[in-house]
VEXMAR-839358 format. One record per residue: residue in three letters; x, y, z of N, C-alpha, C in turn. Coordinates in steps of 0.05 Angstrom, whole numbers, plus 5000, padded with zeros to 4 digits. Layout:
<nodes>
ALAXYZXYZXYZ;...
</nodes>
This chain:
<nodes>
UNK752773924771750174064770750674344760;UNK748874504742749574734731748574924739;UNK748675084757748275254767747175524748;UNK744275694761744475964746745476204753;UNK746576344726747976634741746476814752;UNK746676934773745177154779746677454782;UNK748477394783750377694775753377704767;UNK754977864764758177734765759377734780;UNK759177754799760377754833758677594843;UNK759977384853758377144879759577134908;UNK758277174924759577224951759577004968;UNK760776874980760576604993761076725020;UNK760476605046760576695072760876365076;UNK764176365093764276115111765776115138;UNK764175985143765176015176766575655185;UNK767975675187769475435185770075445214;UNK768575215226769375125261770774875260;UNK769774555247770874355249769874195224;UNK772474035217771373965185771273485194;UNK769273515185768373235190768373045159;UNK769672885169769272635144766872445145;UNK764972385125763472155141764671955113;UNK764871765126765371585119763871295117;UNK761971315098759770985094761870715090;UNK761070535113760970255098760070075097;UNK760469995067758869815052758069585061;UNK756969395066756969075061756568945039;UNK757268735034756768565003755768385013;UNK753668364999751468185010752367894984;UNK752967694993752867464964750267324966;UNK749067264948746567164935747766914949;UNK745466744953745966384962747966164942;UNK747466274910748666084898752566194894;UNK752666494903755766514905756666424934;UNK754466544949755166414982757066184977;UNK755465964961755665654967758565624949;UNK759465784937762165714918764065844939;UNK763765974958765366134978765865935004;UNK763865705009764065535034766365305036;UNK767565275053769865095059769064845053;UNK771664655047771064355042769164225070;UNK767164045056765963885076768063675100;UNK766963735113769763695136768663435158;UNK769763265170769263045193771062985216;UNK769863105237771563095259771162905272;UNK772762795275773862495291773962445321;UNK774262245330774462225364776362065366;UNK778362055385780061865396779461675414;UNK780461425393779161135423780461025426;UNK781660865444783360645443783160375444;UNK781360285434779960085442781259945419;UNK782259615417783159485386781759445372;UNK781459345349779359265331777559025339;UNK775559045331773258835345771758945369;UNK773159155387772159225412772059535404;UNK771359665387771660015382769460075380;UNK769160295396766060455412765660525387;UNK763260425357762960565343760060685344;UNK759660725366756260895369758361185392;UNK760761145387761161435405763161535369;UNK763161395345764461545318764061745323;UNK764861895296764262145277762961915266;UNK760962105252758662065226757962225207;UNK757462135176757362215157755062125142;UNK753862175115752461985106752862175067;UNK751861945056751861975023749161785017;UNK748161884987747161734973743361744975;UNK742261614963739461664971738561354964;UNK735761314979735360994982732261034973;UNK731060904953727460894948727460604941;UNK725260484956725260274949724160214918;UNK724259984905723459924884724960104853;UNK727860284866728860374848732860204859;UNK732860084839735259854847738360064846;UNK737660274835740360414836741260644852;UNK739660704872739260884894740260774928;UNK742260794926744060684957744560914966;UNK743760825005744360955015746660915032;UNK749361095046751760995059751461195088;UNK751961075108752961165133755561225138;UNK757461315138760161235149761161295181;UNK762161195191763461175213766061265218;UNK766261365234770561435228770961535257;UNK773961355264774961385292778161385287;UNK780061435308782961285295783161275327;UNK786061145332786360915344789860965355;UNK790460865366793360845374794860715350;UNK793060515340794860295318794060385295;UNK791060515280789760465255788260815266;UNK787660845238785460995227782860805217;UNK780460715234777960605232774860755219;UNK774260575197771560745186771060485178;UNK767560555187765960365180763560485162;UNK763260325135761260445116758960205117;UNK755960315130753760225129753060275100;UNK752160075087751560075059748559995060;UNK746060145048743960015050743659995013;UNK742859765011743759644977742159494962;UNK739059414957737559224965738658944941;UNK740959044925740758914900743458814905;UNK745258584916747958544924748758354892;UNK750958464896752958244878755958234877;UNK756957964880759857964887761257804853;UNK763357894847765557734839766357444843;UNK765257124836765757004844768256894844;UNK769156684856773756654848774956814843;UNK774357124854776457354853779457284862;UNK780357344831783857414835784857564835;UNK787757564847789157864857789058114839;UNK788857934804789458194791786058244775;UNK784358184793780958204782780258454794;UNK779258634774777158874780774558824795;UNK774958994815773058984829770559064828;UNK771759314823769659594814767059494800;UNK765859344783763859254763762459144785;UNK762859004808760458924821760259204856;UNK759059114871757759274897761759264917;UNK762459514913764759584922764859834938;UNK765559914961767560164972769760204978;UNK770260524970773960524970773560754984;UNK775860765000777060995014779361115006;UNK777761385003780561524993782461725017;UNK785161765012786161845035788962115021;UNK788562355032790462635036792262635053;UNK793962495056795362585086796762785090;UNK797962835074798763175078796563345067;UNK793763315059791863495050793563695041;UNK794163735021795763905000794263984972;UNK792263784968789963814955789763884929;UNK792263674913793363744895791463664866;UNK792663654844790563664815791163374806;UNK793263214816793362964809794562744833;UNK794062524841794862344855797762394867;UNK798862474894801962484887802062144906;UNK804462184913805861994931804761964965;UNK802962254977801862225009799162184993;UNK797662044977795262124971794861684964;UNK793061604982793061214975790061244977;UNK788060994966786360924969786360584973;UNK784360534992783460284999780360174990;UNK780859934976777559844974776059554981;UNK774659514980773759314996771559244973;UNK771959014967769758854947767658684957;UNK764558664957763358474969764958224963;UNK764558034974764957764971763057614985;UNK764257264978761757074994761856995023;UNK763657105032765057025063765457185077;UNK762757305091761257545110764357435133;UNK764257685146765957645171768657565170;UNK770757465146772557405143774057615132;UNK776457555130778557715127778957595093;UNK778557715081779357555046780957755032;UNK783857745029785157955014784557914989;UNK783957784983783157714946780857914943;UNK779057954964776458254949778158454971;UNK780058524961781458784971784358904954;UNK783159144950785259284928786459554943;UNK788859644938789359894949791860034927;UNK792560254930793860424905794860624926;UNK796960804913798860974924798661234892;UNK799061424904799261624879801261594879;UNK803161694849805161754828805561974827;UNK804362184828804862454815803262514792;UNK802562284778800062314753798162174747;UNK797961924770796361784772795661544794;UNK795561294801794861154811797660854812;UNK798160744831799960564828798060284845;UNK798060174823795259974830796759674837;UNK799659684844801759484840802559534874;UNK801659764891802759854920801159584933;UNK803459544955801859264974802659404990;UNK800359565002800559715031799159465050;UNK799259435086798059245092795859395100;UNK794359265108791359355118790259125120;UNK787559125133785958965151782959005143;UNK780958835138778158875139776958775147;UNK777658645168776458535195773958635194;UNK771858395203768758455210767458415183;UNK768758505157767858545132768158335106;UNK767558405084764958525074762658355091;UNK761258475106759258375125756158405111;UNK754958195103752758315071750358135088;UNK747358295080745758245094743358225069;UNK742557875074740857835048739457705057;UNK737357725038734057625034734057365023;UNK735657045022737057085042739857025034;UNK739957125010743957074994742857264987;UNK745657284963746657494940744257414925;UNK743557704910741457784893740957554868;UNK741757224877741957114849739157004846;UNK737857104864734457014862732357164864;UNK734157374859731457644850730857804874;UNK730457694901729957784914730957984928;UNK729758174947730858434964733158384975;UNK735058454973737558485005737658655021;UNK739758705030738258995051740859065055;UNK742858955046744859265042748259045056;UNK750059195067752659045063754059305087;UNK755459265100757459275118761059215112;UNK762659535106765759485102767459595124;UNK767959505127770759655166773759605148;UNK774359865142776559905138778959975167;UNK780559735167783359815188786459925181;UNK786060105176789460255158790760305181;UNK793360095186795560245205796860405189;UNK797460585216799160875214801560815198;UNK803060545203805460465190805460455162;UNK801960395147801960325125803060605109;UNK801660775124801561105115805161245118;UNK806661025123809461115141808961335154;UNK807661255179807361405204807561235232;UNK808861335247809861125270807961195288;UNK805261255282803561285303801561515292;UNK799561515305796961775296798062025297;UNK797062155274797062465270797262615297;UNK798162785298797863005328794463095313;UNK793663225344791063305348790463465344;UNK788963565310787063795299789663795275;UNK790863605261791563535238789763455217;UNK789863555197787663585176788363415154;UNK786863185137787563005119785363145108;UNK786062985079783963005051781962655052;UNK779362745052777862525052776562545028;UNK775362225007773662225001772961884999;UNK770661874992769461574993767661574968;UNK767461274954766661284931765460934929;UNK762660944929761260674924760760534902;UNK761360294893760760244869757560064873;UNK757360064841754259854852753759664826;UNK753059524831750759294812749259134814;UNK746959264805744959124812742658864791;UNK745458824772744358594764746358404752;UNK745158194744747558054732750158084701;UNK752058124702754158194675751958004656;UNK752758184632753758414619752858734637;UNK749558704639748258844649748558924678;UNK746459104682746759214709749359334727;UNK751959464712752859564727751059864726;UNK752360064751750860204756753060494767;UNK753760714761754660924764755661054797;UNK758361014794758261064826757761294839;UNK756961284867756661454883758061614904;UNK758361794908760461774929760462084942;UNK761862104967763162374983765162484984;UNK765862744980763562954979762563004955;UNK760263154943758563144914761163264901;UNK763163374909765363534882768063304889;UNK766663014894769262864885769462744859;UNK771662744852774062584835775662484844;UNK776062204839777961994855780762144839;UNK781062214812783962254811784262564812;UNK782562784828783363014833782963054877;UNK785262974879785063044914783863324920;UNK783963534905783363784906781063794914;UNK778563564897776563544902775063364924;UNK777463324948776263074967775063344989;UNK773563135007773263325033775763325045;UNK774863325084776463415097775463175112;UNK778163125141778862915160779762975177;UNK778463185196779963365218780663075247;UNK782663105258784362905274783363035299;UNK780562985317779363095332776963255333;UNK775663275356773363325357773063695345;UNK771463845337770864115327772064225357;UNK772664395347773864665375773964925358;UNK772065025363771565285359771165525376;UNK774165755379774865855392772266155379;UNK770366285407769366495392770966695403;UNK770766985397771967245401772267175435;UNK774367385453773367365478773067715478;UNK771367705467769268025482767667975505;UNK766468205513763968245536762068125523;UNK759767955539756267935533755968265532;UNK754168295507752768585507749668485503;UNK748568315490746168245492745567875501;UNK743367815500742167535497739367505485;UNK740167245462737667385447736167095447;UNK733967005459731766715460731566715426;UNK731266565416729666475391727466235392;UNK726466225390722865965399721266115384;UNK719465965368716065885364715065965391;UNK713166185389711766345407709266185403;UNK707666115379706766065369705965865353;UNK703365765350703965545319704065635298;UNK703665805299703766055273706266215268;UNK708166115290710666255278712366155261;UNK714666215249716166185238718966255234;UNK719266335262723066365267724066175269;UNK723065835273723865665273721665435262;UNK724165335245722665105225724664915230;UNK722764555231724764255231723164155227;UNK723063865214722463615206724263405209;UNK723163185215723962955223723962775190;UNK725962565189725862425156726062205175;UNK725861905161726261645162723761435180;UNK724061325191721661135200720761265231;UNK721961525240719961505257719761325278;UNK717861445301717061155325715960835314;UNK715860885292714260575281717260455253;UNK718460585251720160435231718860385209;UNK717960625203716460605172718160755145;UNK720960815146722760805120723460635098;UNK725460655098726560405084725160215070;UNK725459995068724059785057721059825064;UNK720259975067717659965071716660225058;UNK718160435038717960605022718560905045;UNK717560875064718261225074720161365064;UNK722161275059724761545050724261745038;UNK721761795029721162085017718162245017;UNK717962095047715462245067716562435077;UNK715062715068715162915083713962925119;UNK716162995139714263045175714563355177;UNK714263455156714763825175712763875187;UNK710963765194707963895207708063715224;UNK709463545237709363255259709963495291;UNK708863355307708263475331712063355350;UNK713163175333715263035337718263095323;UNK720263035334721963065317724362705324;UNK726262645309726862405325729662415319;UNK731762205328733962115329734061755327;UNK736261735320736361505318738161295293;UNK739961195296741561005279742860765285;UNK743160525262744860295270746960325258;UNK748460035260751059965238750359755228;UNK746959615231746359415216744059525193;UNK745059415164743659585149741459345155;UNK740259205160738159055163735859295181;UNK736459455192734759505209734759915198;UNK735559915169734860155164731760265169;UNK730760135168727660295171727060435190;UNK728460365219728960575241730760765240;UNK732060705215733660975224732261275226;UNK732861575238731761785238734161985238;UNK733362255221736062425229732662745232;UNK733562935247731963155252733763405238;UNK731963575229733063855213732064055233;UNK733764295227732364455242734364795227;UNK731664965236732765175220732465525240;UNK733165615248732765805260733266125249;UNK731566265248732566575239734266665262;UNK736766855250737967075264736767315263;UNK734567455254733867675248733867835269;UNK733267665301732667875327735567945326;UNK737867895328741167915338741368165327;UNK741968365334742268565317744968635301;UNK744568745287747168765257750268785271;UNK751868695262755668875266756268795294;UNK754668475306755868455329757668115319;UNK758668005343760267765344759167615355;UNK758367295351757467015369759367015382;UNK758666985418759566895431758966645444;UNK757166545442755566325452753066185434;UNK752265995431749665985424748965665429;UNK746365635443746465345451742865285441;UNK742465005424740264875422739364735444;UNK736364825452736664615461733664465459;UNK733464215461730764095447730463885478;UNK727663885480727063665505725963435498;UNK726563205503726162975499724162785519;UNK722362625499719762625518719662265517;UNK720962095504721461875493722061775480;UNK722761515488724861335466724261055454;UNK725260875442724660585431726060385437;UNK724160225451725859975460722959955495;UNK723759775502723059725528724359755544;UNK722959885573725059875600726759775598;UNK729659845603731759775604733959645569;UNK731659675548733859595525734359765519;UNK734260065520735360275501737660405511;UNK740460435486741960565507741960895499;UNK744560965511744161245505745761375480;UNK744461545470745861565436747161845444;UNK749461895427750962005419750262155400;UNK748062405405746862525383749162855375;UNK749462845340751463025340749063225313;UNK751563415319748863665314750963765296;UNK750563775272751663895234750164135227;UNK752464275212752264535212751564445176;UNK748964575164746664465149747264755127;UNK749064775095748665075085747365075064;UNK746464795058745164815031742064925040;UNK739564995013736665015026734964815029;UNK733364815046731464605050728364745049;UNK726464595046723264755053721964535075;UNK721064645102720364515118717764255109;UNK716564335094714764225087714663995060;UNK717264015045718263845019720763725024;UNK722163695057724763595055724063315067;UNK725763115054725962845056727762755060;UNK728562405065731062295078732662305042;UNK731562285018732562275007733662694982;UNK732062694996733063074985734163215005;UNK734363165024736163385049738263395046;UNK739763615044742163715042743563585061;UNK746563545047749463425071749863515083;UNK750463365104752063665131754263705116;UNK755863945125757564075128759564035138;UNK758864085167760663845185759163795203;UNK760663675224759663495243760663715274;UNK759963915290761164155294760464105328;UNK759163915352758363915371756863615379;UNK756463575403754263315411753963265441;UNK752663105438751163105473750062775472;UNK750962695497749562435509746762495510;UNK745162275496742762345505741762005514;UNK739462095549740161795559736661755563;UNK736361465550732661365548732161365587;UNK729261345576728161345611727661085614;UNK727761085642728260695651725360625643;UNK724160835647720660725659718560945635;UNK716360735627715760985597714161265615;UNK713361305638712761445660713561665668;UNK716861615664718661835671718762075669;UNK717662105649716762435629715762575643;UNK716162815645714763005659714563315630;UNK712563295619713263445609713163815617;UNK714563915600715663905565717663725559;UNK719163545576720463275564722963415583;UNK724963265575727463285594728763505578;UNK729863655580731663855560734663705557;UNK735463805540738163685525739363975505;UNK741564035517742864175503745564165481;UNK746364295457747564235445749264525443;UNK752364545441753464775433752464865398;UNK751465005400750865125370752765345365;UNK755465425374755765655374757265695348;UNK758865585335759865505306758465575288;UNK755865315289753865325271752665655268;UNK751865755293750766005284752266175271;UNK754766245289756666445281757066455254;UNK757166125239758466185210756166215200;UNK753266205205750666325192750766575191;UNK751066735216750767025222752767135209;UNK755367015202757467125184755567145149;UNK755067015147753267005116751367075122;UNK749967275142747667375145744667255133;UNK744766955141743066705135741466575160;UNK739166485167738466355186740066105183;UNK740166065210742465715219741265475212;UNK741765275203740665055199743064845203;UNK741664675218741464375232741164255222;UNK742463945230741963715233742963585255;UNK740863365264741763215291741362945282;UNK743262725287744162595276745562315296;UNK745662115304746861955316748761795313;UNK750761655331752361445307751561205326;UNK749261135339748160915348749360665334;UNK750060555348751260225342748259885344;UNK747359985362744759695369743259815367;UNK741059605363736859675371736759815388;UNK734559935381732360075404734660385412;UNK734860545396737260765395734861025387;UNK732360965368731361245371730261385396;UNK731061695390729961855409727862035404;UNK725962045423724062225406724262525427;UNK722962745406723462995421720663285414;UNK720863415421718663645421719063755397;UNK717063745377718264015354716664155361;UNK717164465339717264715337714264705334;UNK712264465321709464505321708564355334;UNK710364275365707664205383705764465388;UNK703164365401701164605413702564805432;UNK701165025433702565195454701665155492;UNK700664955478701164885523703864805521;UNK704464655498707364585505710364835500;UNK709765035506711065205486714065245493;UNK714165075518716465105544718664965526;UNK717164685506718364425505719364455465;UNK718564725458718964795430722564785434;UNK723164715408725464725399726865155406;UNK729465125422730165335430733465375428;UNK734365675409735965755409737065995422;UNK738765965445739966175458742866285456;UNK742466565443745366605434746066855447;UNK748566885445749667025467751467265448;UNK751067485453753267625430753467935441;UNK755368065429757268305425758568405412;UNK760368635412761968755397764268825401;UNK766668915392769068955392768769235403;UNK770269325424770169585433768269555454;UNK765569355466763069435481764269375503;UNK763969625522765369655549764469525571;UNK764569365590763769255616762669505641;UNK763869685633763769955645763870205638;UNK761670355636761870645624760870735639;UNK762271115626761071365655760271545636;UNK758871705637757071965625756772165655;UNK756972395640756472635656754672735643;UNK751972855653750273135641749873355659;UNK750173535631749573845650748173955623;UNK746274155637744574335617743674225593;UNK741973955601741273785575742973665552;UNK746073695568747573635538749573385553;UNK750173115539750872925552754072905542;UNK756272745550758872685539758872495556;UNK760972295540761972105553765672115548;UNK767472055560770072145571771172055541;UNK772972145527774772435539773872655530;UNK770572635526769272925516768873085544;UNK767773355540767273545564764673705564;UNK764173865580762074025588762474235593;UNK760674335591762074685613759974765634;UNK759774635654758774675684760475025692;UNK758475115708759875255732759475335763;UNK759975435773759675395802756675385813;UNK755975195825752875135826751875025805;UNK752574905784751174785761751474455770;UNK748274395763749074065776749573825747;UNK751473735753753073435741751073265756;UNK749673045727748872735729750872605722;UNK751172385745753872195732752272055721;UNK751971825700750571575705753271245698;UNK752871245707754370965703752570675696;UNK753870585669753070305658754670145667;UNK753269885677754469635677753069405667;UNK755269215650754068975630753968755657;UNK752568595658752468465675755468155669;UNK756068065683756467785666755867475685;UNK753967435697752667305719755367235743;UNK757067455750758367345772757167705790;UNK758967665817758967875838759568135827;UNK758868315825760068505815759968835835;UNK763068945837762969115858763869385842;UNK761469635845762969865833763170095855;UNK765870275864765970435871766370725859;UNK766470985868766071125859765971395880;UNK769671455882769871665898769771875899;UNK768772105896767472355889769572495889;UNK770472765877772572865886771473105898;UNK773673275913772673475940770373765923;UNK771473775897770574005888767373955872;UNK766673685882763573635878761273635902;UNK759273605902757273545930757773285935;UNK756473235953755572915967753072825935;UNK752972655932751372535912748572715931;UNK745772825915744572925917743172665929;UNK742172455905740972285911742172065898;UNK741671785899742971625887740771275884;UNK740871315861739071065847740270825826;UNK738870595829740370305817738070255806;UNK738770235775736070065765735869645766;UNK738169585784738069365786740569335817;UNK740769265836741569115863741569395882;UNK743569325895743669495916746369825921;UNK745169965932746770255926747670345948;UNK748870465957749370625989753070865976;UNK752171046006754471185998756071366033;UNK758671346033759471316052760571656057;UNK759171746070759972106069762772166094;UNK763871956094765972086103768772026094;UNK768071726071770071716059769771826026;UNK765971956019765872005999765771835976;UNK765571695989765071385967762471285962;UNK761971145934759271125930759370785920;UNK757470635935758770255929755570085918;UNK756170085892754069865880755469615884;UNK752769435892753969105891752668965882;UNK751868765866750268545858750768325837;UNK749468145833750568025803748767905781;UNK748068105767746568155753747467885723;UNK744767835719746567655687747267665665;UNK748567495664750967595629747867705615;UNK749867935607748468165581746668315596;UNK745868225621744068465631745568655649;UNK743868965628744869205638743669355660;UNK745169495681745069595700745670015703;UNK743770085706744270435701744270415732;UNK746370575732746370745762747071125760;UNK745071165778745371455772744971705799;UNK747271845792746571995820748272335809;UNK746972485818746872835812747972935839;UNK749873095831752073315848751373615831;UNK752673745855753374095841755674155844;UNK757274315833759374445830759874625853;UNK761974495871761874695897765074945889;UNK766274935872768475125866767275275840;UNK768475435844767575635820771275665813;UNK771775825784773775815772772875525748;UNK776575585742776975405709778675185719;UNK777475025716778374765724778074405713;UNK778074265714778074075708776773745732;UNK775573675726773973475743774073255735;UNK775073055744775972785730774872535752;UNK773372365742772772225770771871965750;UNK773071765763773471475758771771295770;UNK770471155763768270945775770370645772;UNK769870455784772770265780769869945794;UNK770469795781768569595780770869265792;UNK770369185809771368905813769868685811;UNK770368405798768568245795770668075814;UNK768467895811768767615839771367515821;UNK771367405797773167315793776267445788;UNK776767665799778967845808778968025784;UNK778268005761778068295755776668555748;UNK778568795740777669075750777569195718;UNK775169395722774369475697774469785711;UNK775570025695774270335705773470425677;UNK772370605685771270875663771071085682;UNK772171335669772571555670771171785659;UNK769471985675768372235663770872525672;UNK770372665639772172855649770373145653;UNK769873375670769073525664769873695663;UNK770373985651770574225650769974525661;UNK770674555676768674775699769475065681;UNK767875155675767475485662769175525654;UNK771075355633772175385609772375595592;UNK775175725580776475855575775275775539;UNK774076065530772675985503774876155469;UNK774576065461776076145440774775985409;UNK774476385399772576265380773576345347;UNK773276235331774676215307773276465285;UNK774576535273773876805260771976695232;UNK769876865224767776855204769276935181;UNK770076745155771976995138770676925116;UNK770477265109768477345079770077295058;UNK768777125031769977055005768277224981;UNK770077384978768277494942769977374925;UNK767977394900769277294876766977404857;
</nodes>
């Protein structure tokens, strides 16, 4: 900037006491479409069962899903997958809904599969995630055929990577027990008519993989899965395959998902609660929280019966619900759900955060329904509450939490707002609030039999119900936020330790002391030292206060709840005169044995020393 002259001598006057840096920082905010090139591989966390094949809990899986299903369009399949491992095998089961089936008839060992209705599993075992097929990198596939429920190695192919490609000559053993399990209208598509889709249970022993037994627990593989289809008869009708995750390539592992060896465990910071923040529809008019329900709903109106791309964002309902028989897709249901972080305030850490939704009924009759295994996916692509469908809703992410949820014996039972059911959300939010994004959901089942939907309260029931609205409670803080702090004031001017004051003899000191609550017992003392008064007076904006004048002690007790804060405050005077120093410690015990202090320091008529004014000509 250019300054004007006003004479030839400029005189500057500075008085230099303390020189301060400020220092701004930035945030980088990424737009949604770099966000999404910054997000981790789509990932599936697994459960351990021990159960052998034929007898494996697959309504307690992991679950996944691909593909989109409209009726009256023959090249639109939808897939479920299933995935468990085992003492002996790594187990996944792919629900195929397909309406158009076709097999390979007299398949021989060295016959392609691929041209008719096929799934293959692809497998990372060292997830190394390399640019071409090596040697830890096999896939398995499974060909329809005509002999539901049998074991037929003739529609089964498997390959080992090379280092540059595929070895389509490897005879790994494996098992496909239960499979290809195909469900028709009432054969293969050779009479025009609907099918309703096909069933593959892949069994890979550990041995095949040369492994003398399952991965250790929170070992990470490379997954991907890849469906073939045709839906009419050769020459014609093959059909472009489909598959998971959307950035696969069967011969780039780089591009598979993920196969985490156990359930999500997500460790958050261990700081203090400093706040708790409710998130709910106050309102029908609000909009901190948005969900919709996709698929058939209490009546099983999807699937074959066209729903897959009925919008419910305005349904007073939200649902759950899945099989492993694709015959009975039309019940299936998965629920979305979307919540703002806006109340949480900026530059803190998730420590907690839990959904939770109440459930008011289910499908089936007294006593047929069991209880589903509903799992709750962390959702980063966008959705619009009002245009999302079973066939446009974004993939989960992962699969990150879940909860038993159990039908009522009697349809009576209800009391509403419905039963509540909670889910750990704390993942899901955290990695939202890290991208400074509202959280979005999906709830999701891996139901095995009939009568598995659940129904539940959405965000647009009426407000009598407002108890029973979809609700997010999160729990959070900051690095540095103290369990215990002390402040001193004198003469309108406040410090907190290791700053000072300058009291003097007869000048009265406010202590005040903060405490964060964290819902246990909590005990603070606070021994005066000789060169102060007896507390003047002494006040608790939350339990109980007293003070002991002969040992000079001052004792708050109560147990206030996580994140709620507690002021306590009590005013002394300066009974010594002189230059001195006043130091007094407030010291906090909780029930569960530990001790937190904070410290005020004061200064009694302090020794001043003052820095010289020095004149600059030029």
């Amino acid at each position: 900037m250019q300054e004007s002259k006003v004479s030839d001598t400029r005189q500057r006057i500075v008085c230099v006491f303390i020189l301060a840096i400020l220092v701004t920082s930035g945030v980088l905010h990424l737009s949604p479409a770099q966000a999404q090139l910054s997000l981790p591989p789509r990932r599936v966390n697994i459960p351990y069962d021990t159960a052998e094949p034929g007898q494996a809990d697959w309504a307690h899986a992991a679950i996944f899903w691909f593909g989109e299903n409209k009726q009256g369009v023959p090249s639109q399949n939808y897939v479920d997958v299933r995935v468990m491992y085992t003492p002996q095998y790594l187990r996944v089961r792919a629900t195929v809904i397909d309406y158009y089936l076709w097999y390979l008839e007299d398949a021989q060992a060295t016959d392609d599969l691929t041209p008719y209705d096929a799934i293959a599993l692809y497998l990372d075992i060292t997830h190394n995630r390399a640019a071409a097929p090596q040697l830890d990198d096999y896939m398995f596939l499974i060909g329809s055929h005509p002999w539901p429920n049998e074991d037929a190695a003739e529609y089964r192919r498997q390959a080992r990577g090379t280092g540059t490609g595929w070895d389509t000559t490897w005879s790994g053993t494996w098992l496909d027990q239960e499979s290809l399990n195909w469900s028709t209208n009432p054969g293969p598509n050779y009479n025009g008519e609907l099918d309703y889709g096909m069933t593959a249970i892949f069994n890979i022993p550990w041995t095949t993989l040369g492994l003398s037994g399952p991965p250790p627990e929170g070992t990470v593989w490379g997954l991907g899965m890849q469906l073939y289809d045709r839906d009419d008869q050769p020459p014609d009708g093959y059909v472009a395959p489909e598959y998971w995750p959307e950035t696969f390539d069967q011969d780039t592992p780089a591009t598979w998902g993920e196969l985490h060896f156990s359930l999500a465990r997500y460790a958050p910071p261990d700081i203090q609660v400093e706040g708790i923040t409710i998130i709910r529809n106050t309102s029908v008019d609000d909009d901190v929280t948005e969900d919709a329900w996709m698929g058939g709903g209490g009546t099983c109106s999807a699937g074959h019966e066209g729903g897959t791309e009925l919008n419910h964002g305005d349904d007073f309902n939200l649902f759950t619900g899945s099989e492993v028989a694709p015959t009975h897709f039309p019940c299936f249901n998965k629920s979305y759900l979307r919540f703002s972080l806006d109340a949480i305030p900026p530059g803190r850490e998730i420590l907690s955060a839990t959904l939770t939704l109440h459930l008011f009924g289910n499908a089936g009759a007294p006593g047929q329904a069991p209880p589903s295994w509903v799992q709750l996916f962390t959702i980063t692509e966008p959705w619009e509450e009002m245009t999302i469908h079973w066939n446009n809703a974004p993939l989960a992410r992962e699969n990150v939490a879940a909860t038993w949820v159990y039908p009522y014996s009697q349809p009576g039972d209800v009391q509403w707002p419905g039963d509540p059911y909670n889910w750990d959300a704390t993942q899901a939010v955290a990695e939202a609030y890290e991208r400074d994004e509202a959280v979005s959901m999906a709830l999701y089942s891996s139901d095995a039999v009939q009568h598995t939907s659940k129904y539940y309260v959405s965000s647009e029931t009426e407000d009598w119900n407002i108890n029973g609205r979809p609700t997010l409670t999160v729990a959070w803080g900051q690095e540095g936020q103290l369990q215990l702090q002390k402040s001193a004031q004198t003469t309108n001017v406040t410090v907190s330790a290791p700053s000072s004051i300058s009291p003097g003899f007869g000048s009265t000191i406010t202590y005040t002391v903060e405490v964060l609550g964290s819902g246990q017992v909590l005990t603070v003392t606070d021994a005066l030292p000789a060169t102060i008064s007896h507390p003047l007076t002494y006040t608790a904006s939350y339990g109980s206060i007293a003070y002991d004048s002969a040992t000079r002690k001052l004792t708050w007790m109560d147990s206030p709840a996580t994140g709620q804060a507690v002021s306590i405050t009590y005013p002394v005077t300066v009974t010594q005169s002189g230059t001195y120093i006043i130091v007094n410690t407030a010291t906090m015990t909780a029930a569960d044995g530990s001790i937190s202090t904070a410290t005020s320091t004061v200064i009694v008529e302090p020794r001043q020393v003052f820095l010289p004014c020095v004149l600059r000509y030029r």
